[in-house]
C-alpha positions in Angstrom: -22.3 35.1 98.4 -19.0 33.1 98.1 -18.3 30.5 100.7 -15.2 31.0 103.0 -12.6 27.9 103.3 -9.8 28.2 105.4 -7.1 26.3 104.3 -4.1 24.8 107.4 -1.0 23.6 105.8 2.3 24.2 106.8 3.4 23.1 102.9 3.6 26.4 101.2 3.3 25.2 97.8 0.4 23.4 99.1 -1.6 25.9 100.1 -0.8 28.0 97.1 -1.8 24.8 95.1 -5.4 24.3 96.8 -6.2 28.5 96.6 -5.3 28.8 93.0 -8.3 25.6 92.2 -10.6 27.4 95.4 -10.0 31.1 93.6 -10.9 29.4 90.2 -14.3 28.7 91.6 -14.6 32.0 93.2 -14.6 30.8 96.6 -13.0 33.1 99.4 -9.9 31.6 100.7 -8.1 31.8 103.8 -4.7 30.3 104.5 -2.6 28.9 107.4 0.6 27.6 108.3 0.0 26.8 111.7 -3.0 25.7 114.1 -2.6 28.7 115.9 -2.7 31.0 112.9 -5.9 28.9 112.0 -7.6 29.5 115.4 -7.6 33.8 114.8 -8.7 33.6 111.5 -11.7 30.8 113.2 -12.1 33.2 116.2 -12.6 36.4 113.5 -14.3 35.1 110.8 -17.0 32.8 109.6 -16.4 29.9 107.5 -18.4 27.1 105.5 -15.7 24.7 105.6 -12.0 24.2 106.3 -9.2 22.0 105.0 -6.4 20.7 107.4 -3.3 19.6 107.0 -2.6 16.2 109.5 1.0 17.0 110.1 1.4 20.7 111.5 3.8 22.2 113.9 2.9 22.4 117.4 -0.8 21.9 117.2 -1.7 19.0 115.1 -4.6 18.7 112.5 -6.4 16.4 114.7 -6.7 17.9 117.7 -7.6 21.4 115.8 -10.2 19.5 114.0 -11.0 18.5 117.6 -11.6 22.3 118.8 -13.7 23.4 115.8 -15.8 21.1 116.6 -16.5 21.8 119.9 -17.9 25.2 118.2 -18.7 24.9 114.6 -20.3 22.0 112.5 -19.2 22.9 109.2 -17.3 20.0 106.8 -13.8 19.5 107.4 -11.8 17.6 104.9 -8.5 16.2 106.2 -5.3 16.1 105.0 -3.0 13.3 105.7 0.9 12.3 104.2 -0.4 8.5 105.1 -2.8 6.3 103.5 -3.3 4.7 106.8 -6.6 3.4 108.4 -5.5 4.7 111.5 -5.1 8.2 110.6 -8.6 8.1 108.7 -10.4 6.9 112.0 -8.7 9.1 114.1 -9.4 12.2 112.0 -13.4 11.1 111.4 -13.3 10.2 115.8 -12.1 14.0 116.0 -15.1 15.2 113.9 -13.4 15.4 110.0 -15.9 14.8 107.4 -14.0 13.8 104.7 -10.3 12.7 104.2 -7.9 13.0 101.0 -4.5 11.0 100.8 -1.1 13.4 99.9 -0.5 13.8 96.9 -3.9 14.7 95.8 -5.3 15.6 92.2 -5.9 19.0 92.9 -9.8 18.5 91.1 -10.7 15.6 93.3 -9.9 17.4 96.0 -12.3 20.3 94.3 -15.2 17.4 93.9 -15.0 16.6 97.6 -14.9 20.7 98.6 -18.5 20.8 96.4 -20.2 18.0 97.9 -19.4 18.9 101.0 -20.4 22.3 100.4 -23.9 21.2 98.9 -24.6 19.1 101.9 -23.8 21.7 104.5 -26.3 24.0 102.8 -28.7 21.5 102.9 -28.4 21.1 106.5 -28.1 24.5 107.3 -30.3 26.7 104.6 -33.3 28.1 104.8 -36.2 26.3 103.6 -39.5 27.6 101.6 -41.9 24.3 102.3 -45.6 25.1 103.5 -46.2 24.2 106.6 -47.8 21.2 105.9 -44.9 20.0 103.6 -43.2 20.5 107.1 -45.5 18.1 108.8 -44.9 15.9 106.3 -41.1 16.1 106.7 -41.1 15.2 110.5 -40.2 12.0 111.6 -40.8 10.7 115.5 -39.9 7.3 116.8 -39.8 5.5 120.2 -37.6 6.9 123.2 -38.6 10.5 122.4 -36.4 11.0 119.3 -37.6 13.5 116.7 -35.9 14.7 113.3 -37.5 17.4 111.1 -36.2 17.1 108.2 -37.1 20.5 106.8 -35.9 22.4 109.3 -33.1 20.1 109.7 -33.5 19.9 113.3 -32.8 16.7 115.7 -34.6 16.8 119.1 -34.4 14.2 121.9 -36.8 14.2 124.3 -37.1 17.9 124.1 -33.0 18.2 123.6 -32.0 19.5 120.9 -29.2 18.0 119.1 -26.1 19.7 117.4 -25.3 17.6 114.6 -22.8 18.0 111.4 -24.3 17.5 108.1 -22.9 14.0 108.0 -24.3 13.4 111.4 -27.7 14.5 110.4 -27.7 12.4 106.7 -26.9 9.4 108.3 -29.7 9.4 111.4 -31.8 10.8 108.4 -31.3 7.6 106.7 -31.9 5.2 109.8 -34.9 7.1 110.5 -36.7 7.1 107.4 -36.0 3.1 107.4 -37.2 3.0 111.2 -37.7 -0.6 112.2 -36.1 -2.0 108.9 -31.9 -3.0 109.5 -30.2 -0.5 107.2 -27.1 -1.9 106.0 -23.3 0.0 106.4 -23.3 -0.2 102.4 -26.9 1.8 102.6 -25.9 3.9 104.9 -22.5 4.9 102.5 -24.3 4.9 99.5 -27.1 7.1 101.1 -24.8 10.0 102.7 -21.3 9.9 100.1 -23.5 9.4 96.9 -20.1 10.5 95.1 -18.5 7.7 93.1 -15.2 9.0 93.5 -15.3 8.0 98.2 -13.1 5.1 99.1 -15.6 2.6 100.5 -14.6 2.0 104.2 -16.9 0.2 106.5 -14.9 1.9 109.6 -16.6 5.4 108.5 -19.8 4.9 109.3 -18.4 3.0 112.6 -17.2 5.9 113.9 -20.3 8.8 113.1 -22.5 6.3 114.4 -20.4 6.2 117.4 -20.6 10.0 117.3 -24.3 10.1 117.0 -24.9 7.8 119.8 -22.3 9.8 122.5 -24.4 12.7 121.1 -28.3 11.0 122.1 -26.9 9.7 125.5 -27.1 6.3 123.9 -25.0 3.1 125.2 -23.8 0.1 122.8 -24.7 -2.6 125.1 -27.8 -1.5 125.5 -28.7 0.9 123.0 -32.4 2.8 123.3 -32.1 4.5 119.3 -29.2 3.0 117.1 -29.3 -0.2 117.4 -26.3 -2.8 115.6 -27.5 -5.6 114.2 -24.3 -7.9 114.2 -22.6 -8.9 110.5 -25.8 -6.7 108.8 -26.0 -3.1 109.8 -28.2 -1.1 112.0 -31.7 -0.1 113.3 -33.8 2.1 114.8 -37.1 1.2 116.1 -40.2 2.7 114.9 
């Protein structure tokens, strides 16, 4: 079955530019010109992941980046006019996965759509291990933290967790290190293994920021993620 990506631009010839490259690898396409029109088509239909354009009329893409994700955990990838640090942090503190700088090359833009694409289904497919394999795949640490990783599931102390796929890699990461420090290169390399990703340090800043708001964890006194000052981070086995 094809994936559905909705795509929110208010740039005609955008839009028509992203759908041809999307219709050339037979996904399903839906398009936008406004945040509102983007919210029916979210309400009405099912999607695997969605493009939006920063600067939209009335609603911007950051605070409807901001409402999907108070639903759906699918990848966004945002669009933004600026190549400005400020705009990327503020799009990943909303819930974006993935950014791309106007103008684009329409098949980098394609590269990011696949990966992001290939981890979502990772986090969210069906798995065929034996049950045992699943044992295996389970990982449980101090404070009451659990991750399967099979199942792709995220528990803590009995609550279960609703993480996006980048969410998920990156705890994945600091889990399966648990009581080494993990450095923020790691941690990149580990979750965008995709040569083409501007290395930015202020990415994984801000999911871990997510991921802690998420476990009920505090930075001053952190009981999971722990930042190990000028190195990277920890969690305690």
């Amino acid at each position: 079955m094809s994936e559905k990506i909705l795509i929110v631009d208010d740039e005609a010839e955008i839009t028509d530019l992203i759908e041809m490259y999307l219709h050339n690898e037979n996904y399903i396409v839906y398009k936008a010109y406004t945040a509102q029109k983007a919210l029916e088509y979210i309400n009405a239909e099912e999607f695997d992941l969605a493009i939006l354009d920063v600067m939209l009329p009335g609603i911007d893409g950051f605070q409807l980046c901001k409402k999907i994700r108070e639903t759906y955990t699918y990848p966004i990838i945002m669009l933004t006019a600026r190549d400005g640090e400020i705009d990327t942090i503020t799009g990943l503190t909303m819930g974006a996965d993935d950014y791309v700088t106007k103008p684009f090359k329409p098949l980098a833009l394609m590269a990011r759509v696949k990966a992001q694409l290939r981890r979502y289904k990772k986090y969210s497919g069906p798995t065929e291990l034996s049950d045992s394999k699943m044992v295996e795949n389970v990982i449980t640490t101090t404070n009451g933290l659990v991750m399967n990783i099979s199942a792709h599931t995220c528990m803590v102390n009995d609550t279960l967790l609703s993480l996006t796929p980048t969410e998920f890699k990156l705890l994945q990461a600091l889990c399966e290190k648990k009581g080494r420090v993990v450095t923020s290169e790691e941690l990149f390399k580990y979750v965008w293994t995709d040569e083409y990703y501007d290395k930015n340090s202020n990415t994984i800043t801000v999911h871990i920021r997510h991921l802690r708001e998420k476990m009920g964890d505090v930075i001053d006194e952190p009981r999971y993620i722990k930042t190990i000052w000028g190195v990277g981070y920890k969690i305690e086995s």
